[in-house]
C-alpha positions as CSV (number, residue, x, y, z in Angstrom):
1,X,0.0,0.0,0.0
2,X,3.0,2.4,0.8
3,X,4.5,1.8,-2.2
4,X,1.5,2.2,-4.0
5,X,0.9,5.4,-2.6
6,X,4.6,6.8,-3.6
7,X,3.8,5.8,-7.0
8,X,0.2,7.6,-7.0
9,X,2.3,10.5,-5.5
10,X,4.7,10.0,-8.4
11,X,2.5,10.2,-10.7
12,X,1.0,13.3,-9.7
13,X,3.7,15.0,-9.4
14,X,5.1,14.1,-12.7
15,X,1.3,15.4,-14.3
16,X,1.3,18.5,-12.4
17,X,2.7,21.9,-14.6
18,X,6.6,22.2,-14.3
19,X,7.2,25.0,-11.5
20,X,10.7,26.7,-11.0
21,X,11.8,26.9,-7.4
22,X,13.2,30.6,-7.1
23,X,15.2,31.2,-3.9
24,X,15.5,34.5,-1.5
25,X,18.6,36.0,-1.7
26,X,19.0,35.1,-5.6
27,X,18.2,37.6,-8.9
28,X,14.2,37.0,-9.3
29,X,13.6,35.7,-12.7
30,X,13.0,38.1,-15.0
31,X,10.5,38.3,-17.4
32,X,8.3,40.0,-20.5
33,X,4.6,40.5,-20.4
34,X,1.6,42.0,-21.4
35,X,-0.5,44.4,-19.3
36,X,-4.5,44.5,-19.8
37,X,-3.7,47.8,-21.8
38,X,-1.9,45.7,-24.3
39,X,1.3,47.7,-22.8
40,X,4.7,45.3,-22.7
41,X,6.6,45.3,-19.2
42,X,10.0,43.5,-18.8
43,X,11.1,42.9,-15.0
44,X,14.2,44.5,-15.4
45,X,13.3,47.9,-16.7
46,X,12.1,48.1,-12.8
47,X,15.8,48.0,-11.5
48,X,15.9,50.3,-9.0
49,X,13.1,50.1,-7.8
50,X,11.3,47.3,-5.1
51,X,8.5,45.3,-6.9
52,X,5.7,43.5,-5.5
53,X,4.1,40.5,-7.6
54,X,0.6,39.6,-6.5
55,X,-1.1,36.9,-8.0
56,X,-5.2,36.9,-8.6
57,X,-7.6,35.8,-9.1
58,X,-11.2,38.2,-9.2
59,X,-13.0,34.7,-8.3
60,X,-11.1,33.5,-5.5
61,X,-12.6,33.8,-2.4
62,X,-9.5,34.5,-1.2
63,X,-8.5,37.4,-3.2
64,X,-12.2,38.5,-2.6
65,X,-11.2,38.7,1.1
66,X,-8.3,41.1,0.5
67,X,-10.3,43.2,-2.3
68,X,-13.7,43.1,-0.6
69,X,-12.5,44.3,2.6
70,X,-10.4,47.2,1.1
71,X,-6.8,45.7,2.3
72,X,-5.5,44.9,-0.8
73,X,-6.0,48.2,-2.3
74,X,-4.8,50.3,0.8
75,X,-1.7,48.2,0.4
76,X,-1.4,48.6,-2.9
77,X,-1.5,52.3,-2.9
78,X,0.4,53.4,0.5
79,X,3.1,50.9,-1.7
80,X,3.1,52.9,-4.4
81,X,2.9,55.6,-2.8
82,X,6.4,54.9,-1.5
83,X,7.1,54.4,-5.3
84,X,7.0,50.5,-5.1
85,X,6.4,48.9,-8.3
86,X,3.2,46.7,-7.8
87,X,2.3,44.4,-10.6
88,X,-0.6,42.1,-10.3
89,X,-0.9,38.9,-12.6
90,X,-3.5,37.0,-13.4
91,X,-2.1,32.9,-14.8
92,X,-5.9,31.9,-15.0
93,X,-5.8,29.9,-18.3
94,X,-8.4,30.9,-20.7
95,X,-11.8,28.6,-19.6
96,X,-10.7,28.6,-16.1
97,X,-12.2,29.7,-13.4
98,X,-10.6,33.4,-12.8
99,X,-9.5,34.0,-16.4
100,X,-9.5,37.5,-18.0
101,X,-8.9,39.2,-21.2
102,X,-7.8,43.2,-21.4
103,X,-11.0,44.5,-21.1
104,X,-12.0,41.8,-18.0
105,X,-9.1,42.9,-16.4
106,X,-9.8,46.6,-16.8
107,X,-13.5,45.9,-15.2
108,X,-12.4,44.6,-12.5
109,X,-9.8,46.9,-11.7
110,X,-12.9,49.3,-12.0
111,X,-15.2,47.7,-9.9
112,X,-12.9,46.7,-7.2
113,X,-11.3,50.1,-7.1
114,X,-7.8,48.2,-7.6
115,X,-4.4,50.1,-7.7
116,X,-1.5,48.4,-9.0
117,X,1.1,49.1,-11.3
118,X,-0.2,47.4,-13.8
119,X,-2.3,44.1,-14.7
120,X,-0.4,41.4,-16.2
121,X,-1.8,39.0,-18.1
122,X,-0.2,35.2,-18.3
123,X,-3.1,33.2,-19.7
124,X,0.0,30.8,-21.1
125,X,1.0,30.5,-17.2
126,X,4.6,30.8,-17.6
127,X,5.4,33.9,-16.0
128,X,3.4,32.3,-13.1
129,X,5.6,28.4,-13.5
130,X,8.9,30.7,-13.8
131,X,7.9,32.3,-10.3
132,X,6.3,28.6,-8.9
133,X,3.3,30.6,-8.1
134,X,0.7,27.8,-6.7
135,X,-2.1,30.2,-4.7
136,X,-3.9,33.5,-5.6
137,X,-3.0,35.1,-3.7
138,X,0.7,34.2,-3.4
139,X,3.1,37.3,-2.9
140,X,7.0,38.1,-4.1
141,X,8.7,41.4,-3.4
142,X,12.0,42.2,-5.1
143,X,14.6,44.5,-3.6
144,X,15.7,47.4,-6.0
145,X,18.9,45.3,-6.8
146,X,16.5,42.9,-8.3
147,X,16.7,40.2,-5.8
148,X,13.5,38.1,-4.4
149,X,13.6,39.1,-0.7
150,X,10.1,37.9,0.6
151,X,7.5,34.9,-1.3
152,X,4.6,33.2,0.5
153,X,1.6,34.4,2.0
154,X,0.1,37.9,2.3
155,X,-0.5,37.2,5.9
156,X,-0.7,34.8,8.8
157,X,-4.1,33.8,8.6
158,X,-5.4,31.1,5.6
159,X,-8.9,32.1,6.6
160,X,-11.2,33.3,3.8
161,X,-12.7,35.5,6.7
162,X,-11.9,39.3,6.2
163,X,-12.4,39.3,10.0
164,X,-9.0,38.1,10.5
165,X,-7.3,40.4,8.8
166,X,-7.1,42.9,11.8
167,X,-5.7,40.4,13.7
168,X,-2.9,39.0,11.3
169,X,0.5,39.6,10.3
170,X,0.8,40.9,6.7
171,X,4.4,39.8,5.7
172,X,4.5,41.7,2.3
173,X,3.7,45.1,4.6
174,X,6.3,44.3,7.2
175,X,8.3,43.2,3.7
176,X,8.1,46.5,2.5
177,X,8.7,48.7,5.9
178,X,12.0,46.5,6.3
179,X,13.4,47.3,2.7
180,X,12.2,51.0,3.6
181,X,14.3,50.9,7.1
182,X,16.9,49.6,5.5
183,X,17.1,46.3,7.8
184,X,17.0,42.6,7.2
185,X,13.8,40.9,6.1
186,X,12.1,39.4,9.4
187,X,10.2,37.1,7.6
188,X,11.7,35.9,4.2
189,X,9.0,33.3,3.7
190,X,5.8,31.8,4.6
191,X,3.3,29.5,3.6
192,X,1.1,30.8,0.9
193,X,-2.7,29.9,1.0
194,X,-5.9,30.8,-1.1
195,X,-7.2,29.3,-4.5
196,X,-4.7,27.4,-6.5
197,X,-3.6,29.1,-9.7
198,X,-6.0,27.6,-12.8
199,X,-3.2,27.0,-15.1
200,X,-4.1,25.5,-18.3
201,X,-4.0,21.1,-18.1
C-alpha cells in the first residue's frame, strides 16, 4: 500500500505543470509580459526600484477577502505611494475559473477600485511556473537590486474570513517597511494559502 501510494504521488507529481523553485537572496527571474492595456513590461526595466508581484484571481474567495474588505487596495496604494512597483498577474488559463482578457481585467480593476502598477496578463502561465506561483494570492517582493527578498503568503491567517485580517501579520507590509528601514527581512517566507492558480492542463 505504501509503495503504491509513492507511485500515485509520483504520478502526480510528474502530471502537475513544471514549476521553478526561485530562492530569497538570488536575482528574481525576470520576465516579458503583457499588461490589460496591451502595454509590454520586462522585469528588469524596474531595477531600481522594489516590486511586489501579486497573484489573482477576481473569483477567489480568497483574493475577494483582500479586495472586498479594502486591504488589498490600501496596500497597494500606500506601496506605491512609496514608489514601489506593484504588478498584479492573473495565470488563469483561458476557460478557467478566474481567467481574464484586457478588457476583463480593466472591469475589474474598476469595480474593485484596484491600484496596481499594472495588470499582467499570463493566460500561457509561464510567468506564473517561472515564479512557482501555486495560490492567488501568493506574494514576491523584489529589492531594487532585483533580488526576491520575501514569497509566500500575504498574511498569517489562511482564513477566507476578512475578519481576520485585523488580527494577522501581513508579511509583504512588514516586507516593505523592512526594505524601507533599511534592515534585514524578518520574515523571508511563509506559507502561501488561497485558490490554486487555474493554469491550463
Amino acid at each position: 500500500m505504501k509503495a503504491l501510494l509513492s507511485s500515485l504521488l509520483i504520478a502526480a507529481t510528474l502530471a502537475g505543470p513544471a514549476f521553478a523553485q526561485p530562492q530569497i537572496g538570488k536575482a528574481a527571474p525576470d520576465f516579458t509580459a503583457t499588461d490589460a492595456n496591451g502595454k509590454s513590461h520586462k522585469l528588469s526595466d524596474f531595477k531600481g526600484k522594489t516590486v511586489v508581484l501579486e497573484w489573482t484571481n477576481p473569483e477567489c474567495p480568497f483574493v475577494q477577502k483582500h479586495y472586498n474588505s479594502g486591504n488589498m487596495q490600501a496596500l497597494q496604494t500606500d506601496a506605491t505611494k512609496d514608489g514601489v512597483v506593484w504588478l498584479s498577474v492573473n495565470s488563469g488559463a483561458p476557460g478557467k475559473q478566474g481567467h481574464v482578457d484586457g478588457a476583463g481585467a480593466n472591469r475589474t480593476i474598476a469595480a474593485s477600485k484596484a491600484r496596481p502598477t499594472a495588470y499582467l496578463l499570463d493566460s500561457n502561465g509561464q510567468i506564473g511556473k517561472l515564479y512557482g506561483a501555486r495560490t492567488t494570492p501568493h506574494m514576491y517582493v523584489i529589492d531594487a537590486k532585483g533580488t526576491l527578498v520575501y514569497m509566500g503568503g500575504i498574511d498569517s491567517n489562511s482564513s477566507a474570513d476578512p475578519a481576520t485580517i485585523k488580527t494577522a501579520t501581513n508579511y509583504v507590509k512588514a516586507a516593505l517597511a523592512d526594505l524601507k528601514a533599511g534592515t534585514p527581512i524578518k520574515t523571508a517566507t511563509s506559507q502561501p494559502y488561497g485558490c490554486s492558480v487555474k493554469y491550463a492542463g
